[in-house]
C-alpha positions in Angstrom: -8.1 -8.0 8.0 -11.9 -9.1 8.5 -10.7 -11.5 11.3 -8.6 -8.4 13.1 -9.4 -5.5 11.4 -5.6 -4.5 11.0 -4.5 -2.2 8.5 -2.8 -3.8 4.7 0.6 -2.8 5.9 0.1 -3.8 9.2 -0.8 -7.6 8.0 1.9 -7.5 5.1 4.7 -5.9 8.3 3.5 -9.5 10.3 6.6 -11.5 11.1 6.1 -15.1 12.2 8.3 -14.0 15.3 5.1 -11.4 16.3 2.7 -14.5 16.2 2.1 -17.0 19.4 0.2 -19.8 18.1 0.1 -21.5 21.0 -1.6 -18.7 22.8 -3.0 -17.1 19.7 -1.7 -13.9 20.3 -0.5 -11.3 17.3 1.7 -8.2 18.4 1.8 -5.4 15.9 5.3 -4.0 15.7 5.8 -2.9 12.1 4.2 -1.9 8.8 5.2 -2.8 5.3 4.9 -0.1 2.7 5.9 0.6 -0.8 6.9 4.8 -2.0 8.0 4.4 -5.4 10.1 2.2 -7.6 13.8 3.3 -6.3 12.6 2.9 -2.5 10.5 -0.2 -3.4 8.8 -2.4 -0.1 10.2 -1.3 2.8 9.3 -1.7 6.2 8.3 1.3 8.7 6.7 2.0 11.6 2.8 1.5 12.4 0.6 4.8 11.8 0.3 5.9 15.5 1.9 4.8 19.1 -1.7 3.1 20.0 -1.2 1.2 16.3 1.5 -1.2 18.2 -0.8 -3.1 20.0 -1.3 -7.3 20.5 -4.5 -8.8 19.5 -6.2 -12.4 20.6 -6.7 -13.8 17.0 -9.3 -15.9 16.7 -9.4 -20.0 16.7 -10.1 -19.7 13.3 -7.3 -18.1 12.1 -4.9 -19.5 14.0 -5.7 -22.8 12.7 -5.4 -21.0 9.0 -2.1 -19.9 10.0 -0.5 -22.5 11.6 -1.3 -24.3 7.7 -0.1 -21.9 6.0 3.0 -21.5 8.2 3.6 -25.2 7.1 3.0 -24.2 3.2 5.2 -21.2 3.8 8.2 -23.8 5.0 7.7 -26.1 1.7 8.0 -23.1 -0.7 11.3 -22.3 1.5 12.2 -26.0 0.6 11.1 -25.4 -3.0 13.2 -22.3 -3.3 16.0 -23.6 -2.1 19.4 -21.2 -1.9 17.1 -18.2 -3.6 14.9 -18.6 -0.5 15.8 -14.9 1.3 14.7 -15.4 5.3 12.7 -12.7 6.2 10.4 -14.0 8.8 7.5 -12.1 6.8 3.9 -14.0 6.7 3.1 -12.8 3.6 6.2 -12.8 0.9 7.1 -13.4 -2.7 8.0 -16.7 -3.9 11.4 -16.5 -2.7 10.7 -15.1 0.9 11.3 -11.2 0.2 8.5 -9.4 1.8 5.5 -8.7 -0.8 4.7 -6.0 -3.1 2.1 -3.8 -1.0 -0.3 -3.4 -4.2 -0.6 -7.4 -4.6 -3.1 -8.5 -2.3 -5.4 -5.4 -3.7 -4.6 -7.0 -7.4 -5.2 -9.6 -6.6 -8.6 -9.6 -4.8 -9.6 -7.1 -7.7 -9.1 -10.0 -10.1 -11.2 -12.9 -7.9 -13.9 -10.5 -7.4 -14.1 -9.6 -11.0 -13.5 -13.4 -11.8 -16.6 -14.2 -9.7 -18.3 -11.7 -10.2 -18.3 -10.1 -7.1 -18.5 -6.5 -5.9 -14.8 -5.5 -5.5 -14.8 -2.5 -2.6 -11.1 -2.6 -1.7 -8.9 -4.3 1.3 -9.7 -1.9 3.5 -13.6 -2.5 3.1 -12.5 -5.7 5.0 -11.3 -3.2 8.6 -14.4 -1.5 8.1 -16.3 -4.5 7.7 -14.9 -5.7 10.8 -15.3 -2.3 12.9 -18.9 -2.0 11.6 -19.7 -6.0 12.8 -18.1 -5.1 16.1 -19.8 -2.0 17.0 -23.4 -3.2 15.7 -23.7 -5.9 17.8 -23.6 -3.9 21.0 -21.0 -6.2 22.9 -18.3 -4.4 22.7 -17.2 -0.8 23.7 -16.3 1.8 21.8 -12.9 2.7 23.9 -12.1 -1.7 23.2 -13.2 -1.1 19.4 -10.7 1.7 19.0 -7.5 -0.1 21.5 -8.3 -3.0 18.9 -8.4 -1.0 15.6 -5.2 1.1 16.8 -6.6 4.5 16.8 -5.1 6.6 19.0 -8.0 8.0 20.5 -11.9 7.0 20.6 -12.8 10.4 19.0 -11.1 9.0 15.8 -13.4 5.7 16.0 -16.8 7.6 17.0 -16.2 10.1 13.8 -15.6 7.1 11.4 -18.0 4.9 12.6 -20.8 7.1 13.9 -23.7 5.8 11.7 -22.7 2.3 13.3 -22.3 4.4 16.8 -25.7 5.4 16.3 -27.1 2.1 15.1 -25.7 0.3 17.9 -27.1 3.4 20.6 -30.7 2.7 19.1 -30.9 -0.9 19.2 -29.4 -0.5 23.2 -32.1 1.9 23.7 -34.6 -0.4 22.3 -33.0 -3.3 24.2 -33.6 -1.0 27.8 -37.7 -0.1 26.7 -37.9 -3.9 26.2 -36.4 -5.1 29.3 -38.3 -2.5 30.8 -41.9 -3.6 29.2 -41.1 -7.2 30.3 -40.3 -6.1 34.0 -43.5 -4.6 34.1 -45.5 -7.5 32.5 -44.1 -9.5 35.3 -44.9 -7.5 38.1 
């Protein structure tokens, strides 16, 4: 989520299939979500028609995937016949896709067990949303393809404090440039 800024059920809804390694690309095609104990995990659709989108992940993260791809295929091994083929990323211990609520449990516990601030998975998008528009070097209309929103209005009202933030230090980037051009001449 802080490397892509995708929603929870958008990374649990990740596939194996919807990753290119070798190009390290990641196409969003479904969500995973979880209603109530007689639906249980199921997967849907993402929020809104920009929400399918591809991303470039970063070289990072594909190198963390392509490990944990090859940790994922020794707990198939370990599994054995219980092992259910689901193609999910993120599963239980015998391949069934996971539980929505567990990677919010269980970052509630490290955080508490290292006594961290704990604000939530989501904290992670925003995180990544607020980085991105703050440094200035990327526009709004590609902060918003790359979050999924379905239109930039829906990024400018969530973000505007960061909107702002990143208009002031441009405007404060131009009366610089501007100063130095004239010390030059």
């Amino acid at each position: 989520m802080i490397y892509c800024g995708m929603r929870r059920g958008e990374v649990l809804g990740i596939e194996w299939k919807d990753i290119d390694l070798s190009t390290g690309t990641c196409s969003i095609h479904r969500t995973s979500a979880y209603q109530n104990a007689e639906t249980g995990t199921y997967t849907s659709t993402p929020k809104t028609r920009s929400s399918y989108r591809s991303l470039k992940l970063p070289n990072e993260l594909v190198v963390m995937l392509t490990k944990y791809k090859m940790a994922q295929n020794c707990d198939k091994v370990s599994a054995g016949d219980q092992w259910h083929e689901t193609d999910r990323l993120f599963t239980q211990w015998n391949g069934l896709p996971m539980h929505p609520g567990r990677p919010y449990n269980w970052l509630l516990k490290f955080c508490r067990k290292h006594d961290l601030p704990f604000h939530g998975l989501h904290s992670f998008r925003h995180a990544f949303a607020t980085e991105i528009i703050t440094s200035g070097k990327v526009d709004i209309k590609t902060v918003s393809a790359v979050l999924g929103h379905s239109q930039t209005s829906t990024t400018l009202n969530i973000y505007a404090h960061e909107v702002q933030a990143a208009s002031a230090h441009a405007m404060d980037f131009i009366a610089d440039l501007i100063h130095e051009k004239r010390k030059k001449a």
